[in-house]
Biopython code that builds the backbone (N, CA, C, O; Angstrom):
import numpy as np
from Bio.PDB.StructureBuilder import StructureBuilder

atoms = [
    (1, "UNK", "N", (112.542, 37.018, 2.304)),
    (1, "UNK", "CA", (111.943, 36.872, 0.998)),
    (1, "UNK", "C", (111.810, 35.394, 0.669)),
    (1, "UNK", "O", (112.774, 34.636, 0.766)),
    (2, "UNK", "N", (110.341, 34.905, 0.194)),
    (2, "UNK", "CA", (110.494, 33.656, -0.230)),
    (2, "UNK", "C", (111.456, 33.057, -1.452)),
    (2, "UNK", "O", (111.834, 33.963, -2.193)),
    (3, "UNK", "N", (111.760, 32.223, -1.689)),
    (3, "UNK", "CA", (112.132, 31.490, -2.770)),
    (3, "UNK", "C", (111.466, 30.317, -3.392)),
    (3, "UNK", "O", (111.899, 29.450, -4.151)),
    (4, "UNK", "N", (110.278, 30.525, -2.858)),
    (4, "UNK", "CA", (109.446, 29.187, -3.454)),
    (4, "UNK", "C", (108.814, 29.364, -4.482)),
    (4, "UNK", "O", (108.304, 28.408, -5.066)),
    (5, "UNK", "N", (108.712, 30.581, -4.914)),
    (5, "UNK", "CA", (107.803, 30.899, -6.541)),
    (5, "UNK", "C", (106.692, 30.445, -6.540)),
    (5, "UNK", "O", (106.155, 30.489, -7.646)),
    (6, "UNK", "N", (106.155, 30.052, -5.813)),
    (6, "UNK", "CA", (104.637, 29.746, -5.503)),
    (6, "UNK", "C", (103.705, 30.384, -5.140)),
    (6, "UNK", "O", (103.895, 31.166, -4.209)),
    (7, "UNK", "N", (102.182, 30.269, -5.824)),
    (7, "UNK", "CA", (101.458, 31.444, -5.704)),
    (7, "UNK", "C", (100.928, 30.757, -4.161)),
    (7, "UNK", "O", (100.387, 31.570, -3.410)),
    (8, "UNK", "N", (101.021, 29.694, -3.787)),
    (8, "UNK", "CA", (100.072, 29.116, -2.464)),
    (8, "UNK", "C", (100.925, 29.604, -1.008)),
    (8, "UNK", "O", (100.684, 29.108, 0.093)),
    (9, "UNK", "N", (101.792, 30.500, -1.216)),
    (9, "UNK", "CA", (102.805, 31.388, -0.109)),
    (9, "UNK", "C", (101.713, 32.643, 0.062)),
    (9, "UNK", "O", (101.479, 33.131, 1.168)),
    (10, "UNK", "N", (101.162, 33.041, -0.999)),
    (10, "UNK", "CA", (100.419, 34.031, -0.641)),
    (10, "UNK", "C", (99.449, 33.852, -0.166)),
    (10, "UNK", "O", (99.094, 34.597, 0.748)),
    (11, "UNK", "N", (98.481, 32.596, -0.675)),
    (11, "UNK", "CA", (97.206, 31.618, -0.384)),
    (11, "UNK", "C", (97.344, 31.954, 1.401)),
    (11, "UNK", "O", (96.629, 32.626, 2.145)),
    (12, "UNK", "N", (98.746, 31.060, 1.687)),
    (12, "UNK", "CA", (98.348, 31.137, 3.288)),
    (12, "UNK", "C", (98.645, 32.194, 3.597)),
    (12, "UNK", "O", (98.197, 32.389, 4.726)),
    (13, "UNK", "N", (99.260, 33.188, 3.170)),
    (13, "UNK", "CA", (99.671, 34.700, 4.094)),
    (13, "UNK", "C", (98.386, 34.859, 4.242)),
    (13, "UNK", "O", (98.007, 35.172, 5.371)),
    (14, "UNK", "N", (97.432, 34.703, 3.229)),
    (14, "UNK", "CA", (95.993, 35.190, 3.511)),
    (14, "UNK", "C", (94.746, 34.460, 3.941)),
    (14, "UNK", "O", (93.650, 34.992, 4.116)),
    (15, "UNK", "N", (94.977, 33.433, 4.064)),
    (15, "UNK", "CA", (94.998, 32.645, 4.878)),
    (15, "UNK", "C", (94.729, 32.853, 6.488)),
    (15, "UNK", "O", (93.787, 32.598, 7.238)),
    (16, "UNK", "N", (96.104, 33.479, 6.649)),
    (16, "UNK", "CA", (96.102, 33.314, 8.297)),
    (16, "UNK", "C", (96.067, 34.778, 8.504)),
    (16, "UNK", "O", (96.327, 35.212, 9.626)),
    (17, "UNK", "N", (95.677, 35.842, 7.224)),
    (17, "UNK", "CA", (94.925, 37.243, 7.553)),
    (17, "UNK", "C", (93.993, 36.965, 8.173)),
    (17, "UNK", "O", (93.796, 37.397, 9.309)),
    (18, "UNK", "N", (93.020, 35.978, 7.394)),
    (18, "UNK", "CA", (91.505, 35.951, 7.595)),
    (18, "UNK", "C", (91.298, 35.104, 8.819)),
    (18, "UNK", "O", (90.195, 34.801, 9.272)),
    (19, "UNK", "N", (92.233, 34.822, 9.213)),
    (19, "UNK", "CA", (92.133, 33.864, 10.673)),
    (19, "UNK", "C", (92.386, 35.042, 11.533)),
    (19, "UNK", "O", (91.644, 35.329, 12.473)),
    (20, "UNK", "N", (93.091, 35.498, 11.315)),
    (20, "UNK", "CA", (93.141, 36.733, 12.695)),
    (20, "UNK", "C", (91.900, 37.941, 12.792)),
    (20, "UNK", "O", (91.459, 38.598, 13.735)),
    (21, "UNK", "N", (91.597, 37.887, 11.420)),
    (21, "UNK", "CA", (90.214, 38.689, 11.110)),
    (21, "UNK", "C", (89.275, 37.943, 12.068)),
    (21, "UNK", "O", (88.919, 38.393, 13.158)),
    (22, "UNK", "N", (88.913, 36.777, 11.565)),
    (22, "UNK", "CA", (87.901, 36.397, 12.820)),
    (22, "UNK", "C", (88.372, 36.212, 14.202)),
    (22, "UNK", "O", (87.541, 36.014, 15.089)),
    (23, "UNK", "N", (89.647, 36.259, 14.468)),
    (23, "UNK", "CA", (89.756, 36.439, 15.628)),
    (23, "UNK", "C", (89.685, 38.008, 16.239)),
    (23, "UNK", "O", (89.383, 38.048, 17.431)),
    (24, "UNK", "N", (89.906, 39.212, 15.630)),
    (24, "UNK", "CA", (89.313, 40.320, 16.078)),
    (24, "UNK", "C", (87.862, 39.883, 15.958)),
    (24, "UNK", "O", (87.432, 39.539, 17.059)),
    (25, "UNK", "N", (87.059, 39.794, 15.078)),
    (25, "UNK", "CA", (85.435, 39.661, 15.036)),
    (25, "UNK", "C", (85.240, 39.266, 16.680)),
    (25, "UNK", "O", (84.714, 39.968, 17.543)),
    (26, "UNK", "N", (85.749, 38.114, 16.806)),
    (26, "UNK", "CA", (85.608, 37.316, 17.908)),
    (26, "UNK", "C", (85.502, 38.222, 19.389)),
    (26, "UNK", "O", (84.558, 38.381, 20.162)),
    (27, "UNK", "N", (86.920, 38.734, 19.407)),
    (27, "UNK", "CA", (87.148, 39.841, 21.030)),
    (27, "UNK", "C", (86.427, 40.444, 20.684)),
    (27, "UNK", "O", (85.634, 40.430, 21.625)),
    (28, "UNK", "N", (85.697, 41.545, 19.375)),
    (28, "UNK", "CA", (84.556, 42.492, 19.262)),
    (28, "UNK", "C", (83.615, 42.155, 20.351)),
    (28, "UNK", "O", (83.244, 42.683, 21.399)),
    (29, "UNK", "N", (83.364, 41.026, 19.666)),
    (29, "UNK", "CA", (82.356, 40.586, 20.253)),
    (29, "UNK", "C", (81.700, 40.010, 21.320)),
    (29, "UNK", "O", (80.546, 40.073, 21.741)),
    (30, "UNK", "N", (83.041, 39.237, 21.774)),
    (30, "UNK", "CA", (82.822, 39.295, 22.857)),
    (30, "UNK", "C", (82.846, 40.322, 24.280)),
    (30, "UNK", "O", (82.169, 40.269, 25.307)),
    (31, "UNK", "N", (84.145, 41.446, 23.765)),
    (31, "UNK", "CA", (83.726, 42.674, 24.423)),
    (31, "UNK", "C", (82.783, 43.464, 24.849)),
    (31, "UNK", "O", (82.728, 44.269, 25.779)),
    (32, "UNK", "N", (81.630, 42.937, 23.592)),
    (32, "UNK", "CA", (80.341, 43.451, 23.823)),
    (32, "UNK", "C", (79.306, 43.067, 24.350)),
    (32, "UNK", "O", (78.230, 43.662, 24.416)),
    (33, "UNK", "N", (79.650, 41.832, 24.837)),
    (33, "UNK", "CA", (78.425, 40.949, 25.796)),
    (33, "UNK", "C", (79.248, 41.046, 26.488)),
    (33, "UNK", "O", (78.506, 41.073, 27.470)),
    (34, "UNK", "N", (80.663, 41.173, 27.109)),
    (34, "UNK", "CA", (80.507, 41.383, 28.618)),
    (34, "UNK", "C", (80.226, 43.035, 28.671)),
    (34, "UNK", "O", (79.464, 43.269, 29.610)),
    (35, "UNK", "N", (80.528, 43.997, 28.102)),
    (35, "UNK", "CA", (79.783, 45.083, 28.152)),
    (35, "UNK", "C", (78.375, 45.344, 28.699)),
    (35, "UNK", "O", (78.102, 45.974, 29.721)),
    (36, "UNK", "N", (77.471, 44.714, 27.788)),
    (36, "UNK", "CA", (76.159, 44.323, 28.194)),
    (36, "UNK", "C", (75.398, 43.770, 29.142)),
    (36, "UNK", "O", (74.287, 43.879, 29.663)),
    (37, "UNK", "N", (76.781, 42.876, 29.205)),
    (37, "UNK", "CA", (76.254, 41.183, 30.140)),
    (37, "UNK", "C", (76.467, 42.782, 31.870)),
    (37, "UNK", "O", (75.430, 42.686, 32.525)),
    (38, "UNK", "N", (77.081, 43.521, 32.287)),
    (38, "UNK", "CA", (76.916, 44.539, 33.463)),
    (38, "UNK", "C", (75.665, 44.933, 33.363)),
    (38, "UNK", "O", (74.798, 44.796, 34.226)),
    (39, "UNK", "N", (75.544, 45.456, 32.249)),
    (39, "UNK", "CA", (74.224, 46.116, 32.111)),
    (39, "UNK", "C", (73.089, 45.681, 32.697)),
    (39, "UNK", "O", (72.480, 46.327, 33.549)),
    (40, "UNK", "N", (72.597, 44.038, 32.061)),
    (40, "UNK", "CA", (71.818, 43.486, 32.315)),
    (40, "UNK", "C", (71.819, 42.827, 33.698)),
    (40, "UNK", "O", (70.769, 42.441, 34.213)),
    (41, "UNK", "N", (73.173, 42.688, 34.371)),
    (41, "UNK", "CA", (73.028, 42.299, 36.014)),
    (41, "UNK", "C", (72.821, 43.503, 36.655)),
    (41, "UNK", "O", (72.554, 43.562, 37.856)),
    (42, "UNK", "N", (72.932, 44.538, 35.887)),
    (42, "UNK", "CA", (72.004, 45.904, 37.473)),
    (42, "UNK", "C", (71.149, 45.732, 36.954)),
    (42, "UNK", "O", (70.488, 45.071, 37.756)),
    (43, "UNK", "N", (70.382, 45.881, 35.795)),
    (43, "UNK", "CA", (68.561, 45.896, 35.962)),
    (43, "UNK", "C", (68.504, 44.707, 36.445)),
    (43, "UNK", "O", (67.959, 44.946, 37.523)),
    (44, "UNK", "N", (68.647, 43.783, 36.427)),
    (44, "UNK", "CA", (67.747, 42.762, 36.999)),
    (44, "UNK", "C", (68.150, 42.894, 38.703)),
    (44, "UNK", "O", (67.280, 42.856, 39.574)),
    (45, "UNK", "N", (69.665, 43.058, 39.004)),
    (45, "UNK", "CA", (69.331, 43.230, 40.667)),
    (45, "UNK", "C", (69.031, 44.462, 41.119)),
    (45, "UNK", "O", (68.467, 44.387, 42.210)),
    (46, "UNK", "N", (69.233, 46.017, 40.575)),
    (46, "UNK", "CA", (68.447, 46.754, 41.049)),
    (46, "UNK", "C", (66.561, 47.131, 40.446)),
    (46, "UNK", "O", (65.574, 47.559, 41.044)),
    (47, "UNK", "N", (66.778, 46.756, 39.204)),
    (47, "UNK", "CA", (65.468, 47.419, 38.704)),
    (47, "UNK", "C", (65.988, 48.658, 38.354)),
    (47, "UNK", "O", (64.987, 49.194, 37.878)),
    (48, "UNK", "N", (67.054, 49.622, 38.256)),
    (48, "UNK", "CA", (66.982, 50.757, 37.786)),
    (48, "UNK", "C", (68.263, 50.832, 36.850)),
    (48, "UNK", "O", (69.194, 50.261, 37.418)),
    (49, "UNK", "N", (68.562, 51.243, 35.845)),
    (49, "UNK", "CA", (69.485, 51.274, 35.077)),
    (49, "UNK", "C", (70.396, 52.983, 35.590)),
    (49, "UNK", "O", (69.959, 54.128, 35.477)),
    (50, "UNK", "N", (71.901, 52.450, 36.211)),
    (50, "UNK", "CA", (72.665, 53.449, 36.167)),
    (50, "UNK", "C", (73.623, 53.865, 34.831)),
    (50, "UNK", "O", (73.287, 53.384, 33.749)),
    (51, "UNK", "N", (74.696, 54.665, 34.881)),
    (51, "UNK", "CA", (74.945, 54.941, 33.984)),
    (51, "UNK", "C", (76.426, 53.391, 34.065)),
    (51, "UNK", "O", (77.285, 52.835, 34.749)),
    (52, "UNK", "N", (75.959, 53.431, 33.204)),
    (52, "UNK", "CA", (77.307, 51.995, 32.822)),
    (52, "UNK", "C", (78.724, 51.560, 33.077)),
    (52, "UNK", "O", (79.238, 50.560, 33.580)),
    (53, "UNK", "N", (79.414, 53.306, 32.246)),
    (53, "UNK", "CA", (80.458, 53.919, 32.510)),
    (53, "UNK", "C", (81.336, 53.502, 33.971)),
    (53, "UNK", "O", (82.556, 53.522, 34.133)),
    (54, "UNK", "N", (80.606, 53.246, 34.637)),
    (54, "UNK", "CA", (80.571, 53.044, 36.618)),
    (54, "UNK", "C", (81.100, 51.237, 36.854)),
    (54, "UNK", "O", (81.493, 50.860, 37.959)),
    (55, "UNK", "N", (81.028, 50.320, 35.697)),
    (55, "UNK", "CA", (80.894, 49.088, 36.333)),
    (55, "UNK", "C", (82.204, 48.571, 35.486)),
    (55, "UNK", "O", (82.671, 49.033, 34.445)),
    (56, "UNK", "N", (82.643, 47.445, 36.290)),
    (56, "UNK", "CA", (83.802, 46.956, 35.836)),
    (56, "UNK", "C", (83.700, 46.211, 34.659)),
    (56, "UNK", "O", (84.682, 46.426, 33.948)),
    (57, "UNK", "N", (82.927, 45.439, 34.176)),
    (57, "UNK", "CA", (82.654, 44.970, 33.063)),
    (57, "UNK", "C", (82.116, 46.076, 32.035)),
    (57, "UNK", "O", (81.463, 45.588, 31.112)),
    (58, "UNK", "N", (82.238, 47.264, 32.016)),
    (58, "UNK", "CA", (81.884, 48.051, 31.336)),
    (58, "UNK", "C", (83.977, 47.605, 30.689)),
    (58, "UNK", "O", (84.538, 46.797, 29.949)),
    (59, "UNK", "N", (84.292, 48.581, 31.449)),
    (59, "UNK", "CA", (85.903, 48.415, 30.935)),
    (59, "UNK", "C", (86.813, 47.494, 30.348)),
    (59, "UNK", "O", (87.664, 47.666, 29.476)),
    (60, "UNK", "N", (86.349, 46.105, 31.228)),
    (60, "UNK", "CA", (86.912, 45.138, 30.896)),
    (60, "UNK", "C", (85.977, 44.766, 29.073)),
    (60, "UNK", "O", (86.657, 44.531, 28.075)),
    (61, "UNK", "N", (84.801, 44.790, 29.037)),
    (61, "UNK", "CA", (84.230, 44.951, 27.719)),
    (61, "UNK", "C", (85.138, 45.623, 26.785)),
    (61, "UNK", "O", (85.746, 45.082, 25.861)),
    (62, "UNK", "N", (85.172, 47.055, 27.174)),
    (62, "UNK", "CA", (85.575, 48.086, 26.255)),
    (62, "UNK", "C", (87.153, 47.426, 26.153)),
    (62, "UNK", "O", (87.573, 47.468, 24.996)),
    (63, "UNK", "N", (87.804, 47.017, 26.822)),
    (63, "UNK", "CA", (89.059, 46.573, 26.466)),
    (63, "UNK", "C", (89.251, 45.570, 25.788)),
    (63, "UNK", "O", (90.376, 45.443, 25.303)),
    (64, "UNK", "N", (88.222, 44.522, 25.526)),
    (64, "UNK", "CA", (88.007, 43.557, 24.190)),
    (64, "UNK", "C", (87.869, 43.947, 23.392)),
    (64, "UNK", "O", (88.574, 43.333, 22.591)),
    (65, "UNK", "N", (87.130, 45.022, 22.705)),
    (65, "UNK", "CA", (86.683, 45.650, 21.713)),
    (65, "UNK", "C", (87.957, 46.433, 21.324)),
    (65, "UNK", "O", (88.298, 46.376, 20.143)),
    (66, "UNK", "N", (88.684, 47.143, 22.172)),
    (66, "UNK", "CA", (90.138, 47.863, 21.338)),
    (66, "UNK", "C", (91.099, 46.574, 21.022)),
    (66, "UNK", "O", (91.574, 46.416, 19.897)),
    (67, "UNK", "N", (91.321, 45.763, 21.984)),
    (67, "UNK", "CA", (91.785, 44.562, 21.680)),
    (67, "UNK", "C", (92.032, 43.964, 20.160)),
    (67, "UNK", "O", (93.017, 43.656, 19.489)),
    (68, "UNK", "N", (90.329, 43.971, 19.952)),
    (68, "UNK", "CA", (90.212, 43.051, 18.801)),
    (68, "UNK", "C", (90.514, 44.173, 17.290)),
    (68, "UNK", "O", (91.098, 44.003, 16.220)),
    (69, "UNK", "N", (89.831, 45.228, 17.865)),
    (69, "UNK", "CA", (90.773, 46.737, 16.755)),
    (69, "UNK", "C", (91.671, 46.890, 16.571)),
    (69, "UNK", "O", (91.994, 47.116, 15.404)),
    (70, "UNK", "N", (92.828, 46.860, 17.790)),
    (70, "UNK", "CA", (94.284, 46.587, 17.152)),
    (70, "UNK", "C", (94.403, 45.877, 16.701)),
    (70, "UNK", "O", (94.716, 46.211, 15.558)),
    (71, "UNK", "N", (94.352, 44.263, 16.861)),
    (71, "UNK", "CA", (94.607, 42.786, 16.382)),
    (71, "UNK", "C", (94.093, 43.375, 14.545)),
    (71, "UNK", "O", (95.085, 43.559, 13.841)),
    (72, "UNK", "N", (92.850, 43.621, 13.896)),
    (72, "UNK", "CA", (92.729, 43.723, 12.876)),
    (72, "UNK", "C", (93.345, 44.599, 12.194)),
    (72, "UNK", "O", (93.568, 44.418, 10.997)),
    (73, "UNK", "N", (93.730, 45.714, 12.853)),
    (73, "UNK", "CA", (95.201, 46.805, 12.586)),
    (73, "UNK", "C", (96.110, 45.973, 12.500)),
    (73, "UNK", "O", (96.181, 45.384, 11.422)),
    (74, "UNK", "N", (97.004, 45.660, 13.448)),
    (74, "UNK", "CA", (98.545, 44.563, 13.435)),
    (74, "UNK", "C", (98.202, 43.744, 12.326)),
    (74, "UNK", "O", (99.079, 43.716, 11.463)),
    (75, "UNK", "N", (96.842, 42.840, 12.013)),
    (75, "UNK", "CA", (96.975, 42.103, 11.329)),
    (75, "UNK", "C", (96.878, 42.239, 9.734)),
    (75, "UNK", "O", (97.182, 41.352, 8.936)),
    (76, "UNK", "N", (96.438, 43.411, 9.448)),
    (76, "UNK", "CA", (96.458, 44.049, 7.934)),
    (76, "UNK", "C", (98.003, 44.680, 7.878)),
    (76, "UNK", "O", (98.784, 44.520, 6.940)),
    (77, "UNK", "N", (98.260, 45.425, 9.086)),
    (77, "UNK", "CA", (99.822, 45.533, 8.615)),
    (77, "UNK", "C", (100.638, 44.363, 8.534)),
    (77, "UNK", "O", (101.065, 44.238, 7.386)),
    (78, "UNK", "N", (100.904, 43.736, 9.068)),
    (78, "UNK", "CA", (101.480, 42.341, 9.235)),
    (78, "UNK", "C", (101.551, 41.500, 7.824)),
    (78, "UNK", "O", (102.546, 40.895, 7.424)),
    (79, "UNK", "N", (100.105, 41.605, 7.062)),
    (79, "UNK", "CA", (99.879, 41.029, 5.923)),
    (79, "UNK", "C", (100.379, 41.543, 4.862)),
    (79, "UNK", "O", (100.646, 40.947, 3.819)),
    (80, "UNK", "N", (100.597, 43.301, 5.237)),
    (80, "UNK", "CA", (101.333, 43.841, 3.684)),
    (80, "UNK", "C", (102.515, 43.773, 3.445)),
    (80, "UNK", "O", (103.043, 43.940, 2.345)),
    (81, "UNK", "N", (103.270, 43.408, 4.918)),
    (81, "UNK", "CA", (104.910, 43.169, 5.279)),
    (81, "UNK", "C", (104.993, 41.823, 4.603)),
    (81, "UNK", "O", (106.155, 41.685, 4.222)),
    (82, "UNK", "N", (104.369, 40.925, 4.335)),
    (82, "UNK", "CA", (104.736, 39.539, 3.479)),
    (82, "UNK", "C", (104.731, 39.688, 2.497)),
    (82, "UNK", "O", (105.568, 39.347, 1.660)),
    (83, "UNK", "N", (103.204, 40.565, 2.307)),
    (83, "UNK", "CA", (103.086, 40.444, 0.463)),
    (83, "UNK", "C", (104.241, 41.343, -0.007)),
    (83, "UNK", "O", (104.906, 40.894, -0.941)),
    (84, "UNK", "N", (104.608, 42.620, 0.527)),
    (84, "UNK", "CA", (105.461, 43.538, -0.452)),
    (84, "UNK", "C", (107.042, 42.370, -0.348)),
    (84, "UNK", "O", (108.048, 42.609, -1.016)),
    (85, "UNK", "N", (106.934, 41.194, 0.584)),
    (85, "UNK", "CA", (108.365, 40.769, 0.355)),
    (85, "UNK", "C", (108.379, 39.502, -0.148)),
    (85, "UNK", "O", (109.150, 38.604, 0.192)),
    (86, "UNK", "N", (107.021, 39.413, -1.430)),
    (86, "UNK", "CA", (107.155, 38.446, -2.087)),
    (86, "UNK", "C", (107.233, 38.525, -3.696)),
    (86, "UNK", "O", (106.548, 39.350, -4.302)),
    (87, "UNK", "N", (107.906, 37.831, -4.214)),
    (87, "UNK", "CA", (108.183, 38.322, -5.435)),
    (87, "UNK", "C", (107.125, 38.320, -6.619)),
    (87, "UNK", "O", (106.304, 37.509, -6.190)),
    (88, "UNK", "N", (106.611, 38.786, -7.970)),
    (88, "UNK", "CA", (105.513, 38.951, -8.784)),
    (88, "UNK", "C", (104.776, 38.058, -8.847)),
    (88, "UNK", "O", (103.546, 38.053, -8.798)),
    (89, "UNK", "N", (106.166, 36.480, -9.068)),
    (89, "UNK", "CA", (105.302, 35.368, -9.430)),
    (89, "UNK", "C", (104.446, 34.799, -8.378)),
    (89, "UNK", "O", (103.427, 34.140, -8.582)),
    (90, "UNK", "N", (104.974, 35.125, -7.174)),
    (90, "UNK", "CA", (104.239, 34.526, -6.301)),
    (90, "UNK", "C", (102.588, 35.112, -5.825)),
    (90, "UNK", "O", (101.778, 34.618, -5.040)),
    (91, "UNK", "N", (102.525, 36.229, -6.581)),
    (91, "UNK", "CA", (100.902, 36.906, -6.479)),
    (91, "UNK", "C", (100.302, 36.492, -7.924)),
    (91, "UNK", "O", (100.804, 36.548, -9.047)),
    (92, "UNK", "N", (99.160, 36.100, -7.514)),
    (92, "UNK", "CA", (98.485, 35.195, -9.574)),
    (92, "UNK", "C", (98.287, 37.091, -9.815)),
    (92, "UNK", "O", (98.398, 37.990, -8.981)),
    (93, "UNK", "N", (97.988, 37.151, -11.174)),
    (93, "UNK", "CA", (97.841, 37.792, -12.242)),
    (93, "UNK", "C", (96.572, 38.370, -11.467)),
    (93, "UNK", "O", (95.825, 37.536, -10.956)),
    (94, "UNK", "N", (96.193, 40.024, -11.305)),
    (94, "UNK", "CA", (95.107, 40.765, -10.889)),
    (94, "UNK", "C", (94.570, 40.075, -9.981)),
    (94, "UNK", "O", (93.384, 39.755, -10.067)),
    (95, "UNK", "N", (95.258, 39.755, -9.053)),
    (95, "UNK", "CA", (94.964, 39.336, -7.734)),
    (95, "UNK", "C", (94.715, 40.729, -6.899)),
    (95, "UNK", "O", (95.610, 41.572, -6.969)),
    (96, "UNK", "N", (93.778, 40.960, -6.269)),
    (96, "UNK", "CA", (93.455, 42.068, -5.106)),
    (96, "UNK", "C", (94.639, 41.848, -3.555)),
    (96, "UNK", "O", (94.411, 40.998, -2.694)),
    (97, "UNK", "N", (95.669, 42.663, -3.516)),
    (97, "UNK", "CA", (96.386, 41.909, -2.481)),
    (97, "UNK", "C", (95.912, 43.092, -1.682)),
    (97, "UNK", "O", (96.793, 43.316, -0.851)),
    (98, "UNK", "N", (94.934, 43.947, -1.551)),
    (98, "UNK", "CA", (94.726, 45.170, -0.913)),
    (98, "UNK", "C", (93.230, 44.775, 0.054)),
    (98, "UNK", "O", (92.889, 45.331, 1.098)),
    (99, "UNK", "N", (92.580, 43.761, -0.598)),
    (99, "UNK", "CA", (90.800, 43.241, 0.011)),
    (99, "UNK", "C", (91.247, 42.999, 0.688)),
    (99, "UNK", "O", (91.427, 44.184, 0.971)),
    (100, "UNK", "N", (91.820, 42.432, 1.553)),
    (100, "UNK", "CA", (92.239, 41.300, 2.937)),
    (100, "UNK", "C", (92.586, 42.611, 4.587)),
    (100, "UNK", "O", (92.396, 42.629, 5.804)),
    (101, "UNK", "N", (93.144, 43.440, 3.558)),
    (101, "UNK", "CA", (93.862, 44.578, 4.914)),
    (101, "UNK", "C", (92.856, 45.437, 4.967)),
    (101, "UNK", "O", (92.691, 46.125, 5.975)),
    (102, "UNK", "N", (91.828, 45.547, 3.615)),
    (102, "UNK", "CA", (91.083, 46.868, 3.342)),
    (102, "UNK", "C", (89.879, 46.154, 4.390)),
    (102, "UNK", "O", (89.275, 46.960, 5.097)),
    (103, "UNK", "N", (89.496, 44.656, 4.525)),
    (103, "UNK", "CA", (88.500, 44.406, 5.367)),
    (103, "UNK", "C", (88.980, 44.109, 6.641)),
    (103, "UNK", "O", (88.161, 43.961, 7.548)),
    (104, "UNK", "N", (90.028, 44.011, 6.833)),
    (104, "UNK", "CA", (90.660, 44.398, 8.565)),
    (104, "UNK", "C", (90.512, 45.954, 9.053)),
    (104, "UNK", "O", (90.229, 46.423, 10.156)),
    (105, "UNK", "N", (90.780, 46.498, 7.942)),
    (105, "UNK", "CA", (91.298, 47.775, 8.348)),
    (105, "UNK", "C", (89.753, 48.392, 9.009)),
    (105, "UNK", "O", (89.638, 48.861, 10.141)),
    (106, "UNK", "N", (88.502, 48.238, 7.871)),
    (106, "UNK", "CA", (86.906, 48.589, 8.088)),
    (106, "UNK", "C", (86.752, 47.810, 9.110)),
    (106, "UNK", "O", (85.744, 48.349, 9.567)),
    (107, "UNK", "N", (87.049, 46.655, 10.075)),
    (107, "UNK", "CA", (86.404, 46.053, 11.335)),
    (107, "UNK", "C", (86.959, 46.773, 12.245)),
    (107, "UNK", "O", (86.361, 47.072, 13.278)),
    (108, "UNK", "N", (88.100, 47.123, 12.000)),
    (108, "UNK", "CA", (88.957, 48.083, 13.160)),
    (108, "UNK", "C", (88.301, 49.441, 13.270)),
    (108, "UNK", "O", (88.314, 50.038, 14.346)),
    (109, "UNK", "N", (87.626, 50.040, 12.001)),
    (109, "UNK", "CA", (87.292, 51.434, 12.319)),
    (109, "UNK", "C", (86.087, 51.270, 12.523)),
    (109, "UNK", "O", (85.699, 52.284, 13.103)),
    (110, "UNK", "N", (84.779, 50.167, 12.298)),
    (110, "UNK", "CA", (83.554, 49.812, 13.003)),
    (110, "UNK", "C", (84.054, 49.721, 14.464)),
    (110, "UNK", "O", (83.748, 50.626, 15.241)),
    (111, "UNK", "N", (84.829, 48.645, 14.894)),
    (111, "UNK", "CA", (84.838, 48.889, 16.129)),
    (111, "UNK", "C", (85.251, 49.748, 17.438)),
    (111, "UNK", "O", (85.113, 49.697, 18.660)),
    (112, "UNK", "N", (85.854, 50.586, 16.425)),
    (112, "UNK", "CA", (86.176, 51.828, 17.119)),
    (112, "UNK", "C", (84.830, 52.913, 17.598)),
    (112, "UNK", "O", (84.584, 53.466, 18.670)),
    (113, "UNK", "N", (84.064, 52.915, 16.158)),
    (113, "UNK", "CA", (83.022, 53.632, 15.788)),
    (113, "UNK", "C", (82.039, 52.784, 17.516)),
    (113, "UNK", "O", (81.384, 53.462, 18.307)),
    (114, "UNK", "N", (82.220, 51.528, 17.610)),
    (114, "UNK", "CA", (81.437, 50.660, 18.384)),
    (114, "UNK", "C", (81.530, 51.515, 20.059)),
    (114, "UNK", "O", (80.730, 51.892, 20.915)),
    (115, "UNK", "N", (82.931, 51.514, 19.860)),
    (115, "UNK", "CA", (83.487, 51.742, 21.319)),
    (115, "UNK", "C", (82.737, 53.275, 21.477)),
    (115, "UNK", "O", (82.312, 53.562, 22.597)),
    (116, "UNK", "N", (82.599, 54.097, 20.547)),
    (116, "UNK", "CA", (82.743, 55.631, 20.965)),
    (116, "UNK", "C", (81.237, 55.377, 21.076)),
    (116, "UNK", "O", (80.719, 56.188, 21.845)),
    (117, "UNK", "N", (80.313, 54.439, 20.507)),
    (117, "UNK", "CA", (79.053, 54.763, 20.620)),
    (117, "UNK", "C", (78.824, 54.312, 22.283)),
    (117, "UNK", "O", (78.121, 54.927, 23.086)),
    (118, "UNK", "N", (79.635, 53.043, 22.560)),
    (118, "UNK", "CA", (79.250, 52.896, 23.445)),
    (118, "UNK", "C", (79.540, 54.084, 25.159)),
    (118, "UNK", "O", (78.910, 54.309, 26.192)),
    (119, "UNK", "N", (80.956, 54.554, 24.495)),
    (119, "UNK", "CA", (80.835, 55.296, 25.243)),
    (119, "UNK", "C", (80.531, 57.299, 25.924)),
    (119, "UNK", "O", (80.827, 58.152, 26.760)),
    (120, "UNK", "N", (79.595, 56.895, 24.508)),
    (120, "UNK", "CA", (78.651, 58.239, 24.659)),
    (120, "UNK", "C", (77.153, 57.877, 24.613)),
    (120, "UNK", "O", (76.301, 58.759, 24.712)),
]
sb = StructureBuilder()
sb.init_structure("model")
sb.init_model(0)
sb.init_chain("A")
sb.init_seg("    ")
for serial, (resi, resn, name, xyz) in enumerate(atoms, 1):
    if name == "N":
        sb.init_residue(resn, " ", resi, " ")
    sb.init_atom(name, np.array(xyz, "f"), 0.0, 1.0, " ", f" {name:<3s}", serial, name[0])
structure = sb.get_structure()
């Protein structure tokens, strides 16, 4: 529990939410160009598109993308474990301490939503 009575304890808890937020964004995304990035080396060396599912960068993709889904999971839980162990004063007055996990929590279930599209 802090003892600093300061509302700028929460500033950085959230803070370094939104840093791990873009760091899931980040593995999303990049999961998904190497996903792709297979794709686009069989058409161009065969000319015929197989099914995807088959190539190693399919997986290694798809494993960035859960990657970066847990990370925004761990990291909304992670964030409510500080705030519930900080005391009133240290949250300002009708502060939203719920936006920060509630937009981790929606990148985690887009990219889930991402993964299943991709793999159907």
């Amino acid at each position: 529990m802090s003892e600093l009575n300061d509302p700028r304890v929460f500033f950085a808890a959230e803070r370094t939410l939104l840093a791990w937020n873009r760091t899931a964004l980040a593995l999303i995304a990049f999961g998904f160009v190497v996903e792709r990035s297979g794709l686009l080396l069989r058409l161009l060396r065969n000319g015929v598109e197989d099914l995807p599912a088959g190539h190693v960068s399919f997986w290694v993709g798809m494993g960035f993308i859960f990657l970066g889904c847990a990370t925004a999971c761990w990291s909304a839980w992670q964030f409510r474990r500080v705030a519930r162990s900080l005391k009133p004063v240290e949250i300002p007055e009708g502060y939203s301490v719920n936006a920060g996990p509630a937009v981790n929590l929606t990148v985690a279930i887009l990219g889930l939503a991402l993964t299943l599209y991709l793999l159907l």
